[in-house]
N, C-alpha and C positions, 0 to 999 in steps of 0.2 A: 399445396403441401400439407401432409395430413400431421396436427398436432406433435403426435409423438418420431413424426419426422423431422420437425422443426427440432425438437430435444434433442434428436440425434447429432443432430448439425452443431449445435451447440457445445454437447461433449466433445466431438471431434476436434471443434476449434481449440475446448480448453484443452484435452488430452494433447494434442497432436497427432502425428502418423508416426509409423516405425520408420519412415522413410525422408519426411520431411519435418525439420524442425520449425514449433511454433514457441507463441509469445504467453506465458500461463501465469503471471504475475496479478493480483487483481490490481485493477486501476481503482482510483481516487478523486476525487476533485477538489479533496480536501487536504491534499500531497501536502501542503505546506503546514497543517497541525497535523500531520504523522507521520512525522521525521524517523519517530525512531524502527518502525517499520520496514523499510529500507536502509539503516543507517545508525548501526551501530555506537557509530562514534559520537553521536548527539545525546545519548544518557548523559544528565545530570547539568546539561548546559544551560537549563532554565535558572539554574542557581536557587531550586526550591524540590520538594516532591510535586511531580506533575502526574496529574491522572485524567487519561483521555480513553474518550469512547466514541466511537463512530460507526452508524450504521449506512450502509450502502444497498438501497434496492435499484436493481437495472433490468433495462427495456421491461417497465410494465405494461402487464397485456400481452406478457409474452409468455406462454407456459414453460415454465420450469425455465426460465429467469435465471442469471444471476442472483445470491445473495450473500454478502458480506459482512463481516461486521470483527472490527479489532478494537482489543483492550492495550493501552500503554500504560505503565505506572515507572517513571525512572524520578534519581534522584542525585545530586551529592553525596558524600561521606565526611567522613569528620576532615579527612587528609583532603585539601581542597583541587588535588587533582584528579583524583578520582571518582567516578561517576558508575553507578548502578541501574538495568533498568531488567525489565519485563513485559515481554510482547506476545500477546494470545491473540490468532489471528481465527476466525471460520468462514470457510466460503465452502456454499451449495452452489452447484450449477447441472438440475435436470436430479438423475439420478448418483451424481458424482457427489461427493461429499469432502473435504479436505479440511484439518485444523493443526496449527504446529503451534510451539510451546517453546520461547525460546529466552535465554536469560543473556543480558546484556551489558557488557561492559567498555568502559574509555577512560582511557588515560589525556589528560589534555596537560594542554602545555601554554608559560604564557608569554607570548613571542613580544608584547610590547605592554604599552600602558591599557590599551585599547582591544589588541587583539587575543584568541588563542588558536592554538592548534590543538585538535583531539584524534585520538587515534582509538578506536573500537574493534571491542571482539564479541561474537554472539555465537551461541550453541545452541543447540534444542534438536527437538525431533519433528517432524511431520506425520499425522494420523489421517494416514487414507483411507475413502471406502470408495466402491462403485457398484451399483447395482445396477449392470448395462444390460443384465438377462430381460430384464422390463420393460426396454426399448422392442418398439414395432421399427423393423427394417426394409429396406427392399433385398439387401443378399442376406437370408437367412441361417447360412451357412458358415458365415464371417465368424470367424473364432473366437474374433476380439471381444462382440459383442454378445457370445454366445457364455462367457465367464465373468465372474459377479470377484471383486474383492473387499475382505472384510476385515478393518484395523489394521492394515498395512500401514509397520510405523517406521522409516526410515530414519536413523539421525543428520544433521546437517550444521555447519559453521559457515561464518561470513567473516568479512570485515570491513572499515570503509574508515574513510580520513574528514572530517569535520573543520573548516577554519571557520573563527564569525569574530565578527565586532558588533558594536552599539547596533549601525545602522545595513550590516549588511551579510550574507553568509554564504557557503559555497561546499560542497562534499561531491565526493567519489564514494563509492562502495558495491560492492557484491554480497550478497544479502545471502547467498545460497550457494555455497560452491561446488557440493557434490551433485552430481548428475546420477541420482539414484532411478533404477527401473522399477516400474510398477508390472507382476506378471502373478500368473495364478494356471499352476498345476492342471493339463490336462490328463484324464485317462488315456486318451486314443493319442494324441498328439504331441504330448509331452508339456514344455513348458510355455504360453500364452503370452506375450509378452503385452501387454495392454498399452502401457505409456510409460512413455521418461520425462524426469524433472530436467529442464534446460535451464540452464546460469543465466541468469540477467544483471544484468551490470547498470546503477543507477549515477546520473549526475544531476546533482542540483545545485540552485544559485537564487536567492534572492535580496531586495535591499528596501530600505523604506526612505523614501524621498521628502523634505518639506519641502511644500508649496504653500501654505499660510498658516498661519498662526492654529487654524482650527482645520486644516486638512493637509492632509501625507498620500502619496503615492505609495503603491506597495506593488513592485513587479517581482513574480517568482516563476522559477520552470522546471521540471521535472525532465530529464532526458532520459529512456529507456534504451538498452541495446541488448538484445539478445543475436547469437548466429543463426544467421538463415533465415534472419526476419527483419522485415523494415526497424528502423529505427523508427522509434514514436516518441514523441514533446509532448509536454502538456505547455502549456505558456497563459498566463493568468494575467491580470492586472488590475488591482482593486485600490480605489480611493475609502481611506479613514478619516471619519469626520467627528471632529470636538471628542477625536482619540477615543470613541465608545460607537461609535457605527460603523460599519462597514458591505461597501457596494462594490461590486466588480463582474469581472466576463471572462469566461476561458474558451481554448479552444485545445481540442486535442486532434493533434494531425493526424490527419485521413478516416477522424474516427466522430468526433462530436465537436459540437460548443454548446455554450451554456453560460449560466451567470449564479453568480451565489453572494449572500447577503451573511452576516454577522451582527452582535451584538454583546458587547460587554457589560452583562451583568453589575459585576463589580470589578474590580481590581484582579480579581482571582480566578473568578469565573468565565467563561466564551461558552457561547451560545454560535452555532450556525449552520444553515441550510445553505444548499444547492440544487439545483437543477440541470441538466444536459439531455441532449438530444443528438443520436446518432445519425451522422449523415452520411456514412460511406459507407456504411454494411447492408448488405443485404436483408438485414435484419429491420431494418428503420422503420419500414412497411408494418410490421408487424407488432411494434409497441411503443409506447406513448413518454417515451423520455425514460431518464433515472434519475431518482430522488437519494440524497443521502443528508443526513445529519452527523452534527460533530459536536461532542462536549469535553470543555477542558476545565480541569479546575486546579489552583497550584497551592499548593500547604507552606505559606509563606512561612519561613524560618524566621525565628526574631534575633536570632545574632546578625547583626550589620556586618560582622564580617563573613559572612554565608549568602550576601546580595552585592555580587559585584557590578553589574550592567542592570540598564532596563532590558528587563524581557519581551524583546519586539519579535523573537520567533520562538 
């Protein structure tokens, strides 16, 4: 398969077809420090200003790759149930380009001593390009990739519901609700429909378990649903030691595993890598795992009354 046929296959998977729905969401391994990326309603739950950054390279070795990379900064407000955030997201993949811009909010609620509930709303826009004129094909003739789009910026809202305690948390949400079309003005043929945003609908759930004095369990999971496409897990489970290391293993159904490591700087700062390797695509062949990195840092408030729990996610 020649190079820029591989890229094509690639687009196609991220775009989809006009005929069949796909899965266009990027994936993570590090789902569980970028909550608020899917998941509106977790602004401001850290009970501090949290600012994360994560870069995601996949299948290297593979031309025109995936490349990811999200900004989070959310926080509290004075009024302690409400919570503010911001999520800047870019993913390349080949000639396709995508970046959305979205600002983030949650009302939370406090159902006991121990618990809360949150409830999230998120707006922003999406900044598409594609530059598919560049692809070498075998139908040359194919419309789709015979038109380029440039700054296509659709807007888009979400929302999602947040519960958590000390040691455990769990969320719903829809991250994207409109099902906006990506197309591009023919002469001859009128209007080119390139590709549609499909909804995906996100659950998550994790908890942190003592088992001694100097180590905890941490199992967490990502469920994906979109229509017309497998449902995908991600399912993780990493042991925490003397509460500042961190070791663990994922696997993502029908897609990869992998293991990723942590480490706590200080009190405020995470540090951590990952690694995975796909094993059900047809792609695996062709490149040498994905690597990504994750940094979080939290601007600790000095009013005690602004630090209700420890922050265990």
């Amino acid at each position: 398969m020649k190079t820029l046929n591989k890229i094509a296959l690639v687009v196609a998977l991220g775009l989809g077809s006009i005929a069949v729905n796909a899965q266009q969401a990027p994936m993570y391994t590090h789902y569980m420090y970028n909550t608020l990326v899917v998941n509106p309603a977790y602004a401001g739950s850290r009970d501090a200003l949290t600012v994360t950054a994560l870069h995601r390279s996949q299948w290297i070795g593979f031309d025109g790759a995936p490349l990811t990379q999200t900004l989070t900064i959310h926080s509290p407000v004075k009024n302690e149930h409400i919570g503010l955030g911001l999520s800047v997201m870019n993913d390349v993949i080949g000639p396709v380009k995508s970046t959305s811009i979205f600002a983030d909010f949650s009302y939370r609620v406090k159902l006991t001593e121990k618990s809360k509930l949150a409830f999230g709303l998120s707006a922003g826009a999406n900044i598409f390009q594609a530059n598919l004129s560049s692809l070498e094909i075998n139908e040359i003739s194919d419309p789709v990739f015979l038109n380029d789009i440039k700054n296509q910026t659709t807007p888009n809202f979400g929302f999602g519901v947040y519960y958590s305690r000390d040691r455990f948390y769990a969320g719903l949400s829809a991250p994207n609700l409109m099902q906006n079309s990506f197309s591009e003005i023919d002469g001859e043929n009128g209007e080119v429909l390139i590709g549609k945003e499909q909804r995906h609908y996100f659950a998550i759930a994790g908890a942190l378990i003592k088992l001694s004095q100097n180590l905890e369990l941490k199992p967490t999971t990502l469920i994906k649903v979109t229509p017309a496409a497998p449902i995908q897990a991600d399912l993780t489970a990493s042991f925490i030691i003397m509460k500042k290391f961190l070791i663990g293993a994922m696997m993502r159904t029908g897609d990869a595993v992998g293991g990723l490591v942590g480490f706590d700087i200080s009190e405020q700062f995470h540090l951590g890598y990952s690694y995975d390797w796909s094993y059900g695509l047809k792609t695996s062949k062709y490149n040498q795992g994905s690597h990504e990195i994750v940094l979080r840092y939290d601007f600790i408030y000095t009013s005690k009354k602004q630090i209700h729990s420890p922050r265990n996610f």
